[in-house]
Each structure stands twice: as C-alpha cells, then as structure tokens.
C-alpha positions as CSV (number, residue, x, y, z in Angstrom):
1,X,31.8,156.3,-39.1
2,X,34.7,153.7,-40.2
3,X,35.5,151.0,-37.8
4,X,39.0,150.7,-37.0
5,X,39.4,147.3,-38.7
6,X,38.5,149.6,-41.9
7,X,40.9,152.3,-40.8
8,X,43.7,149.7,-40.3
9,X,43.0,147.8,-44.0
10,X,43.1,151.6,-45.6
11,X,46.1,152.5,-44.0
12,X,48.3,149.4,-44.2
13,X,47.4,149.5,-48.3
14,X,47.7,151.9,-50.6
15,X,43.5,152.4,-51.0
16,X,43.5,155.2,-49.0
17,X,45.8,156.8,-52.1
18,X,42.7,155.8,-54.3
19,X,39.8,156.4,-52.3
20,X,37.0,159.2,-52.5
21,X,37.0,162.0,-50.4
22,X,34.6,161.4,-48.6
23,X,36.5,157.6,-47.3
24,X,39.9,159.5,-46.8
25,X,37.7,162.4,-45.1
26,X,35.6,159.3,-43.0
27,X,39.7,158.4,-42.0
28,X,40.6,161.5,-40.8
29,X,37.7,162.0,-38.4
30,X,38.6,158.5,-37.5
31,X,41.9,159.0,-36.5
32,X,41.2,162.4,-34.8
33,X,39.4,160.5,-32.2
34,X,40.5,156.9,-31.5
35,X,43.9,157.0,-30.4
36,X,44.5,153.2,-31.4
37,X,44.5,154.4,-34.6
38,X,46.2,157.4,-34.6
39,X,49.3,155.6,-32.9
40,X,49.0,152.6,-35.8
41,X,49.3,155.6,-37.9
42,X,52.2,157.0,-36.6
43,X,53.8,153.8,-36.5
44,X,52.9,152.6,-40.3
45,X,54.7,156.1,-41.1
46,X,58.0,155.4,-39.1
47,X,58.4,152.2,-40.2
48,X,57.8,153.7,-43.9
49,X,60.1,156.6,-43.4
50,X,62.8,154.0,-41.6
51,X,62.3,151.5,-44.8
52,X,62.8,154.7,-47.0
53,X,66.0,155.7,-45.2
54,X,67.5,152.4,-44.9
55,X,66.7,151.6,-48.8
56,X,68.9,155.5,-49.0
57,X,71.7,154.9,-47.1
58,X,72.1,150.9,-47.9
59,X,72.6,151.7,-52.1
60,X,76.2,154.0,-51.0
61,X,77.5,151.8,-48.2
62,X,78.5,148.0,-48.1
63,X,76.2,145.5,-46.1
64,X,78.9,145.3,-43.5
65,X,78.6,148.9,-42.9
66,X,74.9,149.5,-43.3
67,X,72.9,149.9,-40.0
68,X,69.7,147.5,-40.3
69,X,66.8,148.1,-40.9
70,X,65.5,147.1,-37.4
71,X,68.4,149.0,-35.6
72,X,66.8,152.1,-36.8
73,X,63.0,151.1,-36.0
74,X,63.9,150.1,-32.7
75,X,66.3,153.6,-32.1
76,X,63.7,155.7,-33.7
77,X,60.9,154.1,-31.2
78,X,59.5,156.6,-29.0
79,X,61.4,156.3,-25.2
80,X,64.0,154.1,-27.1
81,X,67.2,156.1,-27.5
C-alpha cells in the first residue's frame, strides 16, 4: 500500500497522469480509506477548478473587475459562504 507522503507527491504532480495502473489503482485504494487524503484530494481539485475559472473569467473582464483568485477559494470552501 502507498503511504500518504507517496499519495500527496502523486497528486500534487502530474505523475499520477503517467503512472501504471497498478500505482494509480495503489492511489485509489489509498484514498478510499485514509480520509487525509481524500480531503487533500478534494482540495488539490478546488483549488484547480478555482485557478481554471479564474484564468476563464479574468481573459474577458479588466483586473479591476475580476474577483481574485483567493476570493473564490476562500467562497468555494466548504462552510464558507
């Protein structure tokens, strides 16, 4: 089984894009039962889904317009609204 130090290194790079089967398999199983991970997991996918919407909405509005990028981490945080 993968250690959560190896979980974290694979999901905070893009590895786990090129790893075998058997690792991103090894990952799942990981994160199915340490809840650490899982929640680092959910939260490396927020923070790429609010970078990805920021980068969206920033290239049609001005700067002085644009919410910030950490206005819509913090909003999107779970018992934050």
């Amino acid at each position: 089984m993968l250690s959560c130090k190896q979980v974290a290194r694979l999901l905070s790079t893009e590895e786990l894009h090129r790893a075998s089967l058997s690792t991103r398999w090894g990952v799942r199983m990981h994160l199915w039962m340490c809840r650490h991970c899982s929640r680092f997991a959910a939260q490396i996918r927020l923070l790429g889904s609010a970078a990805r919407a920021s980068h969206r909405t920033e290239s049609g509005k001005a700067d002085a317009e644009a919410e910030t990028l950490e206005d819509r981490i913090i909003r999107r945080l779970p018992g934050r609204r």
